[in-house]
Z-matrix of the N, CA and C atoms (Angstrom, degrees):
N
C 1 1.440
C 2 1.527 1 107.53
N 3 1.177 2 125.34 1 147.37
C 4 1.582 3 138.73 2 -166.46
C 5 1.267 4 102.64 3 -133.42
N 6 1.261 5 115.29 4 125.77
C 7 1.488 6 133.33 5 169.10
C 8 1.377 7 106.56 6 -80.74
N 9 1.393 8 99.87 7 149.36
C 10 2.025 9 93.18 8 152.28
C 11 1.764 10 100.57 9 -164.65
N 12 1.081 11 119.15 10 -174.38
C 13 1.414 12 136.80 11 167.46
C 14 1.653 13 107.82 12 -138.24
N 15 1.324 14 101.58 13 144.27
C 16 1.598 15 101.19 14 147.44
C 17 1.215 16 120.17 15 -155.88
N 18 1.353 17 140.83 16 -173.38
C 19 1.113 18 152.58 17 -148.99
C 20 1.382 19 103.22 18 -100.81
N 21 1.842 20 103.57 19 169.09
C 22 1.592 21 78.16 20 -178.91
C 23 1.872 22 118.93 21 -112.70
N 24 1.765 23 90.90 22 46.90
C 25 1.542 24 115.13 23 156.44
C 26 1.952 25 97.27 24 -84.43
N 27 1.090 26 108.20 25 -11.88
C 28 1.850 27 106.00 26 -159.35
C 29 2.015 28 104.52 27 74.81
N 30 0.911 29 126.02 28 33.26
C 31 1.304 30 136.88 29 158.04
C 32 1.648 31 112.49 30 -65.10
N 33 1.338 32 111.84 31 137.23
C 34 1.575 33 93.32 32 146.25
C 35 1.627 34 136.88 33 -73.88
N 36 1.021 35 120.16 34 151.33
C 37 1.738 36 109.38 35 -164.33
C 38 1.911 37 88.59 36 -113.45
N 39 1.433 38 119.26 37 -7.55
C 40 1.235 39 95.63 38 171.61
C 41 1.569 40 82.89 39 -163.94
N 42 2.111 41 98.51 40 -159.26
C 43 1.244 42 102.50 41 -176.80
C 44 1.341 43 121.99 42 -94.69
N 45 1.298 44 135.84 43 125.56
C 46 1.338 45 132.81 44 -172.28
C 47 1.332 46 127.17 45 -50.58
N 48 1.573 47 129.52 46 126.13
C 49 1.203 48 104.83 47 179.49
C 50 1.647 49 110.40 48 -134.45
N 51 1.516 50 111.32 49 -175.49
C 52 1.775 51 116.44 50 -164.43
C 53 1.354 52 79.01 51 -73.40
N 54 1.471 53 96.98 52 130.69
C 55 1.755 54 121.26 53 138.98
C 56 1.282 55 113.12 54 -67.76
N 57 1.610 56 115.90 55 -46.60
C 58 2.010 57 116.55 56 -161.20
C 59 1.351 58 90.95 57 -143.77
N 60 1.205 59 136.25 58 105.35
C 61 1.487 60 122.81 59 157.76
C 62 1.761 61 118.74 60 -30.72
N 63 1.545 62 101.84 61 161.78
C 64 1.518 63 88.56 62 169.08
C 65 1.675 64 77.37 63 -123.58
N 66 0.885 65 123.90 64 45.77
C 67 1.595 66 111.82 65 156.46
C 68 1.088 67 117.83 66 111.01
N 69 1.366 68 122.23 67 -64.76
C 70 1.198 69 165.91 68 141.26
C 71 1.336 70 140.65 69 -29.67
N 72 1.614 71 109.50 70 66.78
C 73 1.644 72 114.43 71 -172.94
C 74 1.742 73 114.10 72 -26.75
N 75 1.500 74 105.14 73 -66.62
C 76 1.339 75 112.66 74 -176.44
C 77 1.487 76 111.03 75 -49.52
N 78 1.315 77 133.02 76 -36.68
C 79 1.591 78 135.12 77 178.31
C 80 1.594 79 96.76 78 -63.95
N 81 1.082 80 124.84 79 -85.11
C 82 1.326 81 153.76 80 155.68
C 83 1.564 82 91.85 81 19.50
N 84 1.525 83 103.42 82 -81.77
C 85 1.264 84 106.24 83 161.87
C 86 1.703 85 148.49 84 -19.54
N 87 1.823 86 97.86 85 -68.30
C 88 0.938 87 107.89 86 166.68
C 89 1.684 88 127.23 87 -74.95
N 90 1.774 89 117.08 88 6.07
C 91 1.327 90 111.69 89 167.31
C 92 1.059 91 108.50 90 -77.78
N 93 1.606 92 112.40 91 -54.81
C 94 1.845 93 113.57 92 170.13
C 95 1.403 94 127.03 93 -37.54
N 96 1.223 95 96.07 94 -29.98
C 97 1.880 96 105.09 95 179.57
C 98 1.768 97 102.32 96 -75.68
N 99 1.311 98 107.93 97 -28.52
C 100 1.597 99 100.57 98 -176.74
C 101 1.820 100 110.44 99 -75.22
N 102 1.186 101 105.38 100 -34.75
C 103 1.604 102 118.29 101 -166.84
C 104 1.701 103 80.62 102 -71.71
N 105 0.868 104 119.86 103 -89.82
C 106 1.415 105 127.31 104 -168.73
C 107 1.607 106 120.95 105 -3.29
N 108 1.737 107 97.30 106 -52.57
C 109 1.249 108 115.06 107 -172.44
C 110 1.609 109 112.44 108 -88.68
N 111 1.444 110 122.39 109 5.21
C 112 1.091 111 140.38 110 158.38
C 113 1.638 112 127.99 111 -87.93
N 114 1.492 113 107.15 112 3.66
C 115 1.070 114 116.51 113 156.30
C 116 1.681 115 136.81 114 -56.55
N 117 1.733 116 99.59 115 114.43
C 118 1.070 117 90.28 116 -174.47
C 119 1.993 118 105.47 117 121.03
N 120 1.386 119 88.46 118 -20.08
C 121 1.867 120 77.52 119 -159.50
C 122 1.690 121 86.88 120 -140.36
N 123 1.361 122 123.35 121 41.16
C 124 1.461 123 119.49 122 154.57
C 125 1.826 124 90.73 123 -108.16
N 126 1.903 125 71.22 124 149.83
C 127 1.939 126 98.07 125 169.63
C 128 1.383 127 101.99 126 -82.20
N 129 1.733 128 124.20 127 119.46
C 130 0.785 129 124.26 128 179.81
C 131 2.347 130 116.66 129 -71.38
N 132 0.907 131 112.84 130 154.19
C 133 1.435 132 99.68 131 -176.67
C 134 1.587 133 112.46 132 -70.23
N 135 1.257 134 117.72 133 166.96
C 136 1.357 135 145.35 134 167.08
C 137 1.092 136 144.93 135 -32.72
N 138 1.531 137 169.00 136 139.29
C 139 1.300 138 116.45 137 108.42
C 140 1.698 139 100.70 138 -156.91
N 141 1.391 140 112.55 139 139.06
C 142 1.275 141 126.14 140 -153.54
C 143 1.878 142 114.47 141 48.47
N 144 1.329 143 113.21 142 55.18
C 145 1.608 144 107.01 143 -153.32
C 146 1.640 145 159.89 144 96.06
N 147 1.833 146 79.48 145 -46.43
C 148 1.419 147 100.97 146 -167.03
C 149 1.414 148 102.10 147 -104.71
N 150 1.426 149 112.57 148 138.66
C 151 1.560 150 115.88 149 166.94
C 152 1.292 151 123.78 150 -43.08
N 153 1.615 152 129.92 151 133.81
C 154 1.573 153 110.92 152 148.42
C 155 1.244 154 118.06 153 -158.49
N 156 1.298 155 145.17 154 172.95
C 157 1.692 156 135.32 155 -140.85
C 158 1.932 157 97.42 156 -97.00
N 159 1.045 158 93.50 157 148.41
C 160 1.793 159 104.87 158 -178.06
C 161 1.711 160 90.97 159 169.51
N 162 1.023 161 105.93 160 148.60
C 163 1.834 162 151.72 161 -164.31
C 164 1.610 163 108.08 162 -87.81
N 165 1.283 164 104.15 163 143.15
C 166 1.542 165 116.06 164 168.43
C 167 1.548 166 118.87 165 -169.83
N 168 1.561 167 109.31 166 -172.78
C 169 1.088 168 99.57 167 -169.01
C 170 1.606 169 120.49 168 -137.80
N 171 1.196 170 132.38 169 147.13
C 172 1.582 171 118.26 170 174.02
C 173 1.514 172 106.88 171 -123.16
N 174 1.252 173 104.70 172 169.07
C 175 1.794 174 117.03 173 174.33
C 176 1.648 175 85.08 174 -111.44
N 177 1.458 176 108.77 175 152.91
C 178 1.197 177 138.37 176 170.11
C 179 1.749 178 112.85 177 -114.67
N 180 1.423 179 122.68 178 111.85
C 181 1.389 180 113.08 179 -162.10
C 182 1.944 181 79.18 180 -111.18
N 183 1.399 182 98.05 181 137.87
C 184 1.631 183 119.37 182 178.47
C 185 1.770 184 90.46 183 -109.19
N 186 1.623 185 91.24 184 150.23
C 187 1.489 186 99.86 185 177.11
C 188 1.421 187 103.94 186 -132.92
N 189 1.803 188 138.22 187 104.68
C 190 1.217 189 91.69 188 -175.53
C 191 1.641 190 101.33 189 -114.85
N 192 1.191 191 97.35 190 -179.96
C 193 2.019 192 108.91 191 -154.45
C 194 1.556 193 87.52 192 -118.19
């Protein structure tokens, strides 16, 4: 699970970090590397309409082949 915050441009306001490991430094890794590179292009949240900055979180599901 990956934390983040952003602004209420939907910016990140800092660096994202693990909420829950999935075990796995190297995964771990590469979730932060996904949030990171999503800078810039989250919908920031709500309220009465108007944009404004507050935090959340995603799971990153790996598949490997």
């Amino acid at each position: 699970m990956v934390a983040f915050c952003v602004d209420a441009s939907g910016k990140l306001t800092g660096d994202p970090t693990i909420g829950q490991s999935s075990g796995s430094p190297r995964l771990d890794e590469a979730g932060l590397k996904c949030a990171k590179s999503g800078s810039g292009r989250y919908k920031a949240p709500t309220e009465d309409g108007k944009p404004v900055a507050g935090c959340g979180r995603f799971a990153v599901r790996f598949q490997i082949k």
